[in-house]
Each structure stands twice: as structure tokens, then as C-alpha cells.
C-alpha positions in Angstrom: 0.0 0.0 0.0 2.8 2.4 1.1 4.6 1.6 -2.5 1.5 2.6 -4.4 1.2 5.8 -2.6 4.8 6.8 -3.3 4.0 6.2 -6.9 1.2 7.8 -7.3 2.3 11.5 -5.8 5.3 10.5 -7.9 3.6 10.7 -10.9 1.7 13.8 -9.7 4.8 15.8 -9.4 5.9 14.6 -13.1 3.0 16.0 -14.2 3.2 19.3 -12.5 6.8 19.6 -13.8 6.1 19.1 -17.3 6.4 22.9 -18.7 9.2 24.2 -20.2 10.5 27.6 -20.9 12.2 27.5 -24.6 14.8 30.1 -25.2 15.6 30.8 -29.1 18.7 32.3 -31.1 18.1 35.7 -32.1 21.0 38.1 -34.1 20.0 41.1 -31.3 21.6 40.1 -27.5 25.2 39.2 -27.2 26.0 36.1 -25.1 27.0 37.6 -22.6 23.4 39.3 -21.8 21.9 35.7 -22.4 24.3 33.8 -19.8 23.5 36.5 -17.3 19.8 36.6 -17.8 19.9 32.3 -17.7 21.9 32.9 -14.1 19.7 35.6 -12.6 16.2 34.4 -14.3 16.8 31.0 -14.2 19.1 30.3 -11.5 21.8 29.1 -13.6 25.9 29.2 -12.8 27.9 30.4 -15.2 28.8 26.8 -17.0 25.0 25.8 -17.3 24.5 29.1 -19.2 27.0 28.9 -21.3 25.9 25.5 -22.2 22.4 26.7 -23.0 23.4 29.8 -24.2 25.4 27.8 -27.0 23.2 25.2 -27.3 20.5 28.2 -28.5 23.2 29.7 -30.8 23.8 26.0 -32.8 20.4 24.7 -33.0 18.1 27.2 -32.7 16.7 27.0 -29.2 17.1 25.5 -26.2 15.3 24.1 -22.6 16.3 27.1 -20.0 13.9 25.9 -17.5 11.8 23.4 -16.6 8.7 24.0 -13.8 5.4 24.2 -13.1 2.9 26.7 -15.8 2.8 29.4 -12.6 6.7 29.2 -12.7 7.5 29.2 -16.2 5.6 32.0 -17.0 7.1 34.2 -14.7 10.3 33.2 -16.1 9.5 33.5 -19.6 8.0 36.7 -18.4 10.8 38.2 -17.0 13.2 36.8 -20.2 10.8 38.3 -22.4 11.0 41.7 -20.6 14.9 41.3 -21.1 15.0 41.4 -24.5 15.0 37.6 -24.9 12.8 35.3 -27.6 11.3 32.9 -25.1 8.1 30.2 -25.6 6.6 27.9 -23.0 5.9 23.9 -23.9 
């Protein structure tokens, strides 16, 4: 019983979880806006920023964050207010 209770709020937290904010390329910001916006907005250190800061360069976009809908939005929000291309999936 106590196995199928863990599960279950298991797979209610997945489902909670399953937004995403989606940062894109853009010829406007320089990197070094984009890392520091992914560190402040999204609570990234220097070398996950990069990362995704590259990562958006080379293909296109990239997963910056990953939350609840409430959470994402008030990232992508704040992104967006930055200067920064920004979707939620």
C-alpha cells in the first residue's frame, strides 16, 4: 500500500513539472546578456549558461527551465521583458 502511494504523488509531481520555458537564437543580445539573464532568471551558474546559451546559438533553441505553468511563466515573463525570444511547452 505504502509503494502505491509513493508512486502515485510521484507521478503527480511529473506531471506538475512538465512545462518548459524555450529560449531561441536571435541576431540582437550578445551572449554575454543571455548567460547572465539564464543565471539571474533562471538560476543558472555560469557553465549551465553557457551550455544553453550555446546550445540556442547552434540549434536554434534550447530548454532554459523546466517547472510548473505558474513558474515558467514568470520566467519566460521576465526573459521576455529582457529582451529575450522565449516560448513555453
Amino acid at each position: 500500500m505504502n509503494t502505491e502511494i509513493i508512486e502515485e504523488t510521484e507521478q503527480r509531481s511529473e506531471t506538475v513539472y512538465k512545462q518548459s520555458v524555450i529560449l531561441f537564437n536571435d541576431d540582437v543580445n550578445d551572449f554575454d546578456h543571455v548567460e547572465d539573464c539564464l543565471m539571474k532568471i533562471c538560476f543558472k551558474n555560469r557553465k549551465e549558461a553557457e551550455k544553453i546559451a550555446k546550445e540556442a546559438h547552434n540549434k536554434g533553441r534550447a530548454i532554459c527551465y523546466v517547472a510548473s505553468l505558474e513558474e515558467c511563466e514568470t520566467v519566460a515573463e521576465k526573459m521576455s521583458e529582457q529582451g529575450l525570444t522565449v516560448s513555453i511547452q
